[in-house]
C-alpha positions as CSV (number, residue, x, y, z in Angstrom):
1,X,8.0,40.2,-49.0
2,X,4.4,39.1,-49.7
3,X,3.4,35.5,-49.6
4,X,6.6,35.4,-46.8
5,X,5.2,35.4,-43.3
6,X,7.2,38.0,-41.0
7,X,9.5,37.0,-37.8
8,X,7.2,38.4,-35.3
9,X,4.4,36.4,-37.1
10,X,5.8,33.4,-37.1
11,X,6.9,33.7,-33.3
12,X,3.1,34.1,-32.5
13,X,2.2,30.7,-34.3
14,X,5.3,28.9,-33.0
15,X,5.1,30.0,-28.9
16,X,2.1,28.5,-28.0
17,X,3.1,25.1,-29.7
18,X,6.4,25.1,-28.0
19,X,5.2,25.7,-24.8
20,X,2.2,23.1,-25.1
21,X,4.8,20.7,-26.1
22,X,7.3,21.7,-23.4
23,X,4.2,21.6,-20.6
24,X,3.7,18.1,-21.6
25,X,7.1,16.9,-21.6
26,X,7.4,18.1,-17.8
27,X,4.4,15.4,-16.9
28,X,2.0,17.8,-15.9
29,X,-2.0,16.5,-16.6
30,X,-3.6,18.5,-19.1
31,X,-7.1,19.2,-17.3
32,X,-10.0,18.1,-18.5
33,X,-14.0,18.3,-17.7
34,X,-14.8,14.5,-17.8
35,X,-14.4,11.9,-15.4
36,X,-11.6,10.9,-13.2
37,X,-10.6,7.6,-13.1
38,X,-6.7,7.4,-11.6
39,X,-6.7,9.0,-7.8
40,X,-3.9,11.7,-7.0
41,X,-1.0,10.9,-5.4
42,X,-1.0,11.5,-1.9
43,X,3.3,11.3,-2.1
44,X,4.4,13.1,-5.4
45,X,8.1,12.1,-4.5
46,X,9.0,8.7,-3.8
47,X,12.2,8.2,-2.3
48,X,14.4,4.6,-3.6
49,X,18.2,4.1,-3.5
50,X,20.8,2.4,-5.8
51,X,20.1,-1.2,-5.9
52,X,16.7,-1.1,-4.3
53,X,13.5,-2.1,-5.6
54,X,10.8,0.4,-5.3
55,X,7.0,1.3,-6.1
56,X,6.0,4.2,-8.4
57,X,2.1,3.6,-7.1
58,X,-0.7,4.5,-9.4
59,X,-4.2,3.4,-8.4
60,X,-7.5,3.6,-9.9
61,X,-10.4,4.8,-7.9
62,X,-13.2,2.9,-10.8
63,X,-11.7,1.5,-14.1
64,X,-13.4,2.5,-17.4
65,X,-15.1,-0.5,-19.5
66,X,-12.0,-0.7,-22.0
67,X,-8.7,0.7,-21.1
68,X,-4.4,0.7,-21.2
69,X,-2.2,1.9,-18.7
70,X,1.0,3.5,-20.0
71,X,4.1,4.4,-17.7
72,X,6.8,6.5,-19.4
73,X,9.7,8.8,-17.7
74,X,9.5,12.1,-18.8
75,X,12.9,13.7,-20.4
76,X,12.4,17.6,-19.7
77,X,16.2,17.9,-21.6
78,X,15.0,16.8,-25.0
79,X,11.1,17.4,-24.6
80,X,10.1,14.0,-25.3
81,X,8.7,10.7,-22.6
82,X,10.4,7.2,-22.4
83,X,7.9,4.5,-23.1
84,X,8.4,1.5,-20.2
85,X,5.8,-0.1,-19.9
86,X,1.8,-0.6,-21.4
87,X,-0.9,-3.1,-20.3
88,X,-4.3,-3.7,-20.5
89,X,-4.6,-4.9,-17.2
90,X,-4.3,-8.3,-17.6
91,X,-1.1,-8.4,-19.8
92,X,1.9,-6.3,-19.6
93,X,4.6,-5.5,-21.9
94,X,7.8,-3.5,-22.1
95,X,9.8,-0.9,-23.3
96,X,13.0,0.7,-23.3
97,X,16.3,0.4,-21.4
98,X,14.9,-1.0,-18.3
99,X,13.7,-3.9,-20.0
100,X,12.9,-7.0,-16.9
101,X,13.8,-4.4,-14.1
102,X,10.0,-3.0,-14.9
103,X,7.0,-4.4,-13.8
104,X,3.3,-4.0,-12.8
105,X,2.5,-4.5,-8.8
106,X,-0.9,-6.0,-9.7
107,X,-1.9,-6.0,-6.0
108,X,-5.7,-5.8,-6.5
109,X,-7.8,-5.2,-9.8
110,X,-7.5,-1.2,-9.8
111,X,-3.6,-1.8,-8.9
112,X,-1.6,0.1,-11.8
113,X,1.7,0.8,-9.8
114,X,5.4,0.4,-11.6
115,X,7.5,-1.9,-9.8
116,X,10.9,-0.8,-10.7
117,X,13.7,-3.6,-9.6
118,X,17.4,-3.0,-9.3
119,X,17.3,1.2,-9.3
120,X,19.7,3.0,-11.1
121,X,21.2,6.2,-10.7
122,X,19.5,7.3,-14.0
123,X,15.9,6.4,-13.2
124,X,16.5,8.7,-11.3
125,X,13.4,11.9,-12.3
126,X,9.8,12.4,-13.2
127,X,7.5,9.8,-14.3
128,X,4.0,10.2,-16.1
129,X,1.0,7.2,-15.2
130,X,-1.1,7.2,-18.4
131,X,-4.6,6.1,-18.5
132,X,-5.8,5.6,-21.9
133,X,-9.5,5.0,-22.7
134,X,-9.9,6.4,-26.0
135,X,-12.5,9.3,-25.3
136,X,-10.5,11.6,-21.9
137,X,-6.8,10.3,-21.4
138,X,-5.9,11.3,-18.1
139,X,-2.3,10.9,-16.1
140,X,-0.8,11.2,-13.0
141,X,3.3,12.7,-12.2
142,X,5.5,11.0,-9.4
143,X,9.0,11.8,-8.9
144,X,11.8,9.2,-8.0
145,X,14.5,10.8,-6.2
146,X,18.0,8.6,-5.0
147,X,19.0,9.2,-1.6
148,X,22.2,8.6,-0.2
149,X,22.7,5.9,2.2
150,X,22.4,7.1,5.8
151,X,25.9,6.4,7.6
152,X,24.5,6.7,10.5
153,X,22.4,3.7,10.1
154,X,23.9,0.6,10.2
155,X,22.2,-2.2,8.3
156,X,20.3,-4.2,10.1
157,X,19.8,-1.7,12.8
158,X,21.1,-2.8,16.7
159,X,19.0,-4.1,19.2
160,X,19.5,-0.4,20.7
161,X,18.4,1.8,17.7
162,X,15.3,-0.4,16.5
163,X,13.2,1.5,18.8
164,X,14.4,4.7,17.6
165,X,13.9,3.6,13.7
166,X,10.6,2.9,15.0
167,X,10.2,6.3,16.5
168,X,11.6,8.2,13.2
169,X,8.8,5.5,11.2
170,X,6.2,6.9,12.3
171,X,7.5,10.7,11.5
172,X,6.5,11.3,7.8
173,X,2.4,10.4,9.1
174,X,2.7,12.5,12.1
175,X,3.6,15.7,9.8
176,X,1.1,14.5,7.7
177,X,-1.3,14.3,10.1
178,X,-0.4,18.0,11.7
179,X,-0.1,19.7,7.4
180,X,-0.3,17.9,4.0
181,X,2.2,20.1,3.2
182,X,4.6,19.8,5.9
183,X,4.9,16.5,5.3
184,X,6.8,16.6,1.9
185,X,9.3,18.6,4.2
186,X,10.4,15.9,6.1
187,X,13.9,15.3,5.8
188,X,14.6,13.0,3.3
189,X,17.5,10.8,5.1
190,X,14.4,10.3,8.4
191,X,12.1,9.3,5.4
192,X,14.3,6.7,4.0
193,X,15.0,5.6,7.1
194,X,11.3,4.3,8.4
195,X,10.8,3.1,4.2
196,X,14.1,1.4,4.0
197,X,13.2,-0.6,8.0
198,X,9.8,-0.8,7.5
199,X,9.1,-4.0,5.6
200,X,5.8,-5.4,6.3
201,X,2.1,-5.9,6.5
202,X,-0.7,-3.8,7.8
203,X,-4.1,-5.5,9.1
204,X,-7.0,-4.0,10.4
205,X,-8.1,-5.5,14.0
206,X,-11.5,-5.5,16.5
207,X,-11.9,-8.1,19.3
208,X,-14.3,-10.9,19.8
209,X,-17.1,-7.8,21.8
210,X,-17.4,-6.4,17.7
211,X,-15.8,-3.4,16.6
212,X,-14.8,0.3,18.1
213,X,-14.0,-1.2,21.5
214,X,-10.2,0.5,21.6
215,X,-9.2,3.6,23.4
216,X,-6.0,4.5,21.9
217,X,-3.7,2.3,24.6
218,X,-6.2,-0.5,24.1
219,X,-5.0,-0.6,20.3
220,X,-1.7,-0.3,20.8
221,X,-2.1,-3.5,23.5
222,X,-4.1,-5.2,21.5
223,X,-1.7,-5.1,18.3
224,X,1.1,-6.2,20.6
225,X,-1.0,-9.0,21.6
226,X,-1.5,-9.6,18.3
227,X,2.5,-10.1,17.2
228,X,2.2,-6.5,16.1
229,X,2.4,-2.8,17.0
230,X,-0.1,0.0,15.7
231,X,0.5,1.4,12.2
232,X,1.9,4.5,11.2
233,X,0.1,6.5,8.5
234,X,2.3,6.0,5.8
235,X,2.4,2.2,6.3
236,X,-1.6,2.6,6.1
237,X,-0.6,5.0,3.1
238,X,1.2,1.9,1.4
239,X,-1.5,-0.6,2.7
240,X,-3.8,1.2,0.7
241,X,-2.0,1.5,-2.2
242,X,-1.9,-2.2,-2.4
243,X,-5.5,-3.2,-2.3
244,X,-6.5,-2.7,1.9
245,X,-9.9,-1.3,1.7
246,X,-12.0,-1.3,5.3
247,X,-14.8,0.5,6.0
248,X,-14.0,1.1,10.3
249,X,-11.9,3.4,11.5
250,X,-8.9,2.5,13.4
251,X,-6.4,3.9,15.5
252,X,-2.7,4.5,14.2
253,X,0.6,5.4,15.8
254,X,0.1,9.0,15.8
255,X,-3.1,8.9,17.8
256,X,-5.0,10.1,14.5
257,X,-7.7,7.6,13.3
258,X,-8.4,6.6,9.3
259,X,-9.9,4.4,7.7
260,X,-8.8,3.1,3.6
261,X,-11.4,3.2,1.0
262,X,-10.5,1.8,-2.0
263,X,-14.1,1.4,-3.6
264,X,-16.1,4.3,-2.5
265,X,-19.7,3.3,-1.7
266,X,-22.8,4.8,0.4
267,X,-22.3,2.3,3.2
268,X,-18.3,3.8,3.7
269,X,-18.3,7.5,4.2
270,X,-20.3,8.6,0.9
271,X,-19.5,7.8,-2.7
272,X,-16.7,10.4,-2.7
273,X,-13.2,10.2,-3.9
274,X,-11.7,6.6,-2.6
275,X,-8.1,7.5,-0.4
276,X,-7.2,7.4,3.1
277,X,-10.4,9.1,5.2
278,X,-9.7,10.9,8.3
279,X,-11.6,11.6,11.9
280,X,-9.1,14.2,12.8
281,X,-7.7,14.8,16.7
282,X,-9.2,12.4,18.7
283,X,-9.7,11.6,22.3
284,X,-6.9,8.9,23.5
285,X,-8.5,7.7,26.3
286,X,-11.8,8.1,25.7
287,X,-13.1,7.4,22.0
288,X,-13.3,4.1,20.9
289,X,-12.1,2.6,17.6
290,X,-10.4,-0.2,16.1
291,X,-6.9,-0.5,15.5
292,X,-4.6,-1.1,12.3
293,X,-1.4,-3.1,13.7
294,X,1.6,-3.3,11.7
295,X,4.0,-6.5,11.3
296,X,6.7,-7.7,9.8
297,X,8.4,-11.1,8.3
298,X,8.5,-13.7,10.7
299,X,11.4,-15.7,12.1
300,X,9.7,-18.9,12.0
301,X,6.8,-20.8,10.5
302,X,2.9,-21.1,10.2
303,X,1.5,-24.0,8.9
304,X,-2.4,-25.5,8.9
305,X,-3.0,-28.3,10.4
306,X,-6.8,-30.2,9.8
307,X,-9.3,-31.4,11.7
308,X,-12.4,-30.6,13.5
309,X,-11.3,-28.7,16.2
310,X,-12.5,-27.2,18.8
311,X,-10.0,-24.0,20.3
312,X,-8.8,-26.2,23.5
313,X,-8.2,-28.8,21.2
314,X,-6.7,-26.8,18.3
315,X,-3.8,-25.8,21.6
316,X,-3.2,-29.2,22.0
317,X,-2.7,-30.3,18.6
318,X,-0.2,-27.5,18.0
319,X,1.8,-28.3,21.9
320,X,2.2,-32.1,20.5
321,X,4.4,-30.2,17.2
322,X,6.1,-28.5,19.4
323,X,4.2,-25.3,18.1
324,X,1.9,-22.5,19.7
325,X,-1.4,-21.5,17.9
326,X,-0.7,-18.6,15.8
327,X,-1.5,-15.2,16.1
328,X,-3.5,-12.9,13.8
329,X,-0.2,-10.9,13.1
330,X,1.5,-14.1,12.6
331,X,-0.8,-15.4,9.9
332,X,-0.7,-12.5,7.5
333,X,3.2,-12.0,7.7
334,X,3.0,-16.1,6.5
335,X,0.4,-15.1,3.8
336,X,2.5,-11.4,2.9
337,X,5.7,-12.6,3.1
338,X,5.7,-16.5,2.6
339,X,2.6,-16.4,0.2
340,X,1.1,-19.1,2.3
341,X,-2.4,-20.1,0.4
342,X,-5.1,-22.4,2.8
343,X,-8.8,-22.6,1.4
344,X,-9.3,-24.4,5.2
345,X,-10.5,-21.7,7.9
346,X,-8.3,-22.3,11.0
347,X,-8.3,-21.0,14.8
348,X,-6.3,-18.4,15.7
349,X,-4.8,-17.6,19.2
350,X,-7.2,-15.1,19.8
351,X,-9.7,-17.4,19.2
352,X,-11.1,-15.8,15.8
353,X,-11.2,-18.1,12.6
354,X,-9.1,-16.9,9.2
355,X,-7.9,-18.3,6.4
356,X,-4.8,-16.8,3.9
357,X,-5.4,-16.4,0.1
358,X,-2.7,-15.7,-2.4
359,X,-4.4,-17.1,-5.3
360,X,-8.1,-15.8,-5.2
361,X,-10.6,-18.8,-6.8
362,X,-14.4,-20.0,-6.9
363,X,-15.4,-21.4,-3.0
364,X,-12.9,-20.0,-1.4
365,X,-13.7,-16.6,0.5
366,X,-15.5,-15.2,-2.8
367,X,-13.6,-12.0,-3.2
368,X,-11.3,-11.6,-6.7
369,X,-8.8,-10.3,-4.4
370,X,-5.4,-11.7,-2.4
371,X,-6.0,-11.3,1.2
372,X,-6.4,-13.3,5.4
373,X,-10.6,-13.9,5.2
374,X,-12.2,-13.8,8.3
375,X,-14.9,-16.4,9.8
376,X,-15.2,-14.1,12.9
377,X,-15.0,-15.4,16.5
378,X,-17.3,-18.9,16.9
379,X,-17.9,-20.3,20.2
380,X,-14.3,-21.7,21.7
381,X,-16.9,-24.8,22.1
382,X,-17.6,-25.2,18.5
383,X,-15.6,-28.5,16.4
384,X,-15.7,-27.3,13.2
385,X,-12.6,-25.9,12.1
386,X,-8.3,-26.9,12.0
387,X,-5.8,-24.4,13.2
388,X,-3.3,-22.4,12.2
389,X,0.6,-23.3,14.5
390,X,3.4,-21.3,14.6
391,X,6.9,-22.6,15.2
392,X,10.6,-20.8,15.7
């Protein structure tokens, strides 16, 4: 009938709109020629369980001048995206049934990651990191998949089996080291196993001689010295996602050796995507590099005591609390896991001078950013600092 469009007709106008609409749905970024401001995921699946609180990460390699950040899980079923949560990165509000159980990370100033608390069996699926600057949207997909609980591994773990959970940590970075791709094969219960007993802190180390002085046992020595033990690379992985950036290259578990860029610049590898940068094989005995050492919470206590110490004296003063001067690893589990906050540069067991931050402000370290600051290694001889004690 004329003026009636035909079935076959209408199919051709419909189709492509259905499909557009079903493509976005699944929480895949349309492409686009502009620039990029949100850095891929180097994990597209992120593995939680029931109860736990996990990280949906979402970084920014450069933020635009004016900008929101949207998170929304993606419902494929009814072709439409859950709103959770929007901020301009300074204020945050949410949506939806989650509610208080959603928040941002905020680890450092290009830190969008979703912290989601309490994880249910239906947040369970696909969710979409929306940057939205008004002239090229861009967004990033992640995956949140539940695992079952691993019978097999008591919680906490027995003196016996901690050295094989430490083993199966480092797993998930040695496949990624060997293939990208191999490493999403990994199987899942070994991968929960190294997140779920892997709690901690990664620093980045070099001894008083200045840095790239570690063969690859050296490291490993040197982090143990250090109340520590050599990084995996998906504990560097997670470092990175929450604001470490270090120009030297260190050594890691695997024997690879990386280095985390957060800020690309000329001085750092190139201006080039920031991520996790990569030597490739290297020799274990004979090339020489830093070392990023892993630790975890602490069983006792660090605390600052003042004065103008030199590193003889700053012993003494923490023998007569019945306390031994702390260690580098020490001082960042305080300021990671005990949010210990001292504008006062202190010695250090290894006679280097740092200081913790929690709460970055004018005069103290000069960097907007949480983090241990470093005064280097003065002379042993030199009065000028307190120290930092740790106590069981």
């Amino acid at each position: 009938m004329q003026g009636h469009l035909s079935l076959p007709t209408l199919c051709c106008f419909l189709l492509p709109w259905a499909f557009t609409t079903f493509h976005k749905a699944l929480g895949d970024p349309a492409p686009h020629p502009g620039p990029h401001y949100l850095l891929p995921p180097i994990h597209e699946v992120i593995h939680s369980r029931r109860g736990a609180t996990t990280t949906l990460p979402c970084v920014l390699g450069a933020p635009p001048p004016s900008y929101k950040v949207r998170w929304s899980k993606v419902e494929p079923g009814e072709l439409r995206e859950t709103p959770i949560l929007i901020t301009n990165g300074l204020h945050a509000r949410g949506y939806g049934p989650m509610g208080e159980r959603a928040r941002m990370r905020k680890g450092h100033r290009l830190d969008a990651s979703l912290v989601i608390a309490g994880v249910r069996l239906e947040d369970e699926g696909r969710y979409r990191c929306e940057l939205i600057n008004g002239i090229e949207d861009e967004s990033v997909a992640l995956t949140l998949r539940l695992e079952g609980e691993a019978p097999w591994l008591p919680d906490p773990l027995p003196p016996l089996l901690r050295g094989f959970g430490r083993f199966i940590s480092g797993l998930p970075g040695l496949l990624h080291s060997i293939s990208p791709a191999r490493s999403r094969g990994t199987p899942s219960h070994l991968f929960w196993a190294a997140v779920r007993h892997s709690p901690g802190v990664v620093f980045p180390y070099q001894p008083s001689r200045g840095r790239y002085q570690f063969n690859y046992y050296e490291a490993k020595q040197a982090c143990e010295q250090q109340d520590g033990r050599l990084a995996t690379y998906a504990q560097l992985y997670q470092a990175w996602t929450e604001g470490l950036d270090w120009c030297n290259a260190g050594w890691l578990l695997e024997g690879s050796v990386r280095y985390p860029v957060l800020t690309a610049r000329a001085p750092c590898g190139g201006r080039g995507r920031p991520g996790i940068r990569s030597y490739g094989p290297r020799d274990l005995k004979r090339d020489r590099y830093d070392a990023f050492c892993f630790t975890s919470a602490l069983a006792g206590q660090v605390f600052f005591v003042p004065g103008r110490l030199t590193l003889s004296e700053a012993h003494a003063a923490c023998r007569r609390r019945g306390a031994t001067v702390a260690k580098v690893g020490h001082l960042y589990a305080a300021w990671k896991f005990s949010g210990l906050d001292q504008c006062d540069g202190g010695w250090l067991a290894d006679g280097s001078v740092r200081f913790p931050i929690t709460t970055p402000r004018p005069r103290c370290g000069g960097l907007p950013d949480p983090g241990v600051r470093s005064f280097g290694f003065p002379r042993p001889q030199q009065a000028a600092y307190g120290t930092y004690c740790y106590s069981e």
